[in-house]
Phi, psi and omega in degrees: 000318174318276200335245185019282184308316186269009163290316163295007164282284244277324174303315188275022200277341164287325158283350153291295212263022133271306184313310193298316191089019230271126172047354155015101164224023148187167200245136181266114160267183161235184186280324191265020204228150186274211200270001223212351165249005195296142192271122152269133206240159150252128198284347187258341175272335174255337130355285180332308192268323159226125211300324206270353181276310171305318162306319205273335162342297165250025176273134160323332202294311191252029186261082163340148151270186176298345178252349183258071191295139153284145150287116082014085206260102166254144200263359207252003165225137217285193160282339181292301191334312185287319164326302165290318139353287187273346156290317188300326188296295202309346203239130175291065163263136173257011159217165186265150170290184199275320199288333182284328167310334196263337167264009186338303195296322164282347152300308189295322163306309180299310202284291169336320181274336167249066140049050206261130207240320190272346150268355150300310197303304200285338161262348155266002163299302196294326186295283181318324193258040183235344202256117168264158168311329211266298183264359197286340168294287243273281177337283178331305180292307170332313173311330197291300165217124048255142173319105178232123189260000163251017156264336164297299193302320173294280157345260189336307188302299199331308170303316170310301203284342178261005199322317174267035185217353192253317180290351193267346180274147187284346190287332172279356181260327160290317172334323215267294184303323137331310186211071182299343186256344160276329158298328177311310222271319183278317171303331177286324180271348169276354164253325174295298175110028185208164195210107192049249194258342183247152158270128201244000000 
């Protein structure tokens, strides 16, 4: 039992020393939030977690004085989004919480675009066993971009197996305009029964 407790010590040391707010020296806004909701951070701790955070880091541009933390505006996410974001850095997790579960899609874009690889893994895990008639076209475009192919791939069979109850929908009919050879690529497997190597 020591073990354990002191393993949740040594795991949770990043998450303590966020709650305390502990040496803070830059602040995360989102796009849609003024300057009085930006989340304070530690720069070696998203450094840890990201090459592209740790690049963007050490440009001058965000290098503080003792009396000044920067801010850091990443716009392409709301506030929850970020919340949930710097909770995933800050938290040692092999699942995403219920609140990174409800942005899964936009965490998996944000981990790809900073370089975050494990909450990429835990949201397209969570995206695939989350894909319904209601979002799988959503999904689906997701895959694209950025390209992930097991997750294009999991959309895509879905889209075969659910086709006629999927083509009558308007989110499939812009899909269809947008990205005609893939569509092209699913009518075909949809006759076939196959999708690359596997039978669907």
């Amino acid at each position: 039992m020591t073990t354990e407790n002191n393993l949740e010590i040594f795991l949770g040391g990043f998450a303590k020393v966020f709650n305390e707010q502990w040496q803070v020296d830059v602040r995360l806004k989102a796009g849609d939030s003024n300057e009085s909701a930006a989340i304070s951070a530690n720069k070696l701790v998203l450094a840890a977690r990201s090459e592209v955070f740790k690049k963007m880091l050490e440009s001058d541009k965000f290098k503080g004085t003792a009396d000044q933390i920067e801010t850091v505006t990443l716009s392409e996410l709301k506030q929850e989004e970020l919340e949930a974001l710097v909770g995933f850095i800050y938290n040692n997790r092999s699942v995403l919480s219920e609140k990174e579960k409800k942005h899964a899609q936009t965490l998996f874009v944000a981990a790809d675009k900073y370089d975050i690889p494990h909450l990429r893994d835990l949201c397209r895990k969570e995206l695939i066993s989350s894909l319904k008639l209601a979002n799988v076209i959503n999904i689906l475009e997701l895959s694209l971009i950025p390209f992930d192919e097991a997750l294009n791939d999991a959309a895509t069979m879905f889209v075969v197996r659910n086709l006629l109850a999927i083509c009558d929908t308007v989110e499939f009919r812009l899909f269809v305009g947008k990205n005609p050879d893939l569509t092209v690529d699913i009518m075909k497997s949809s006759k076939s029964r196959r999708w690359k190597n596997y039978y669907i």
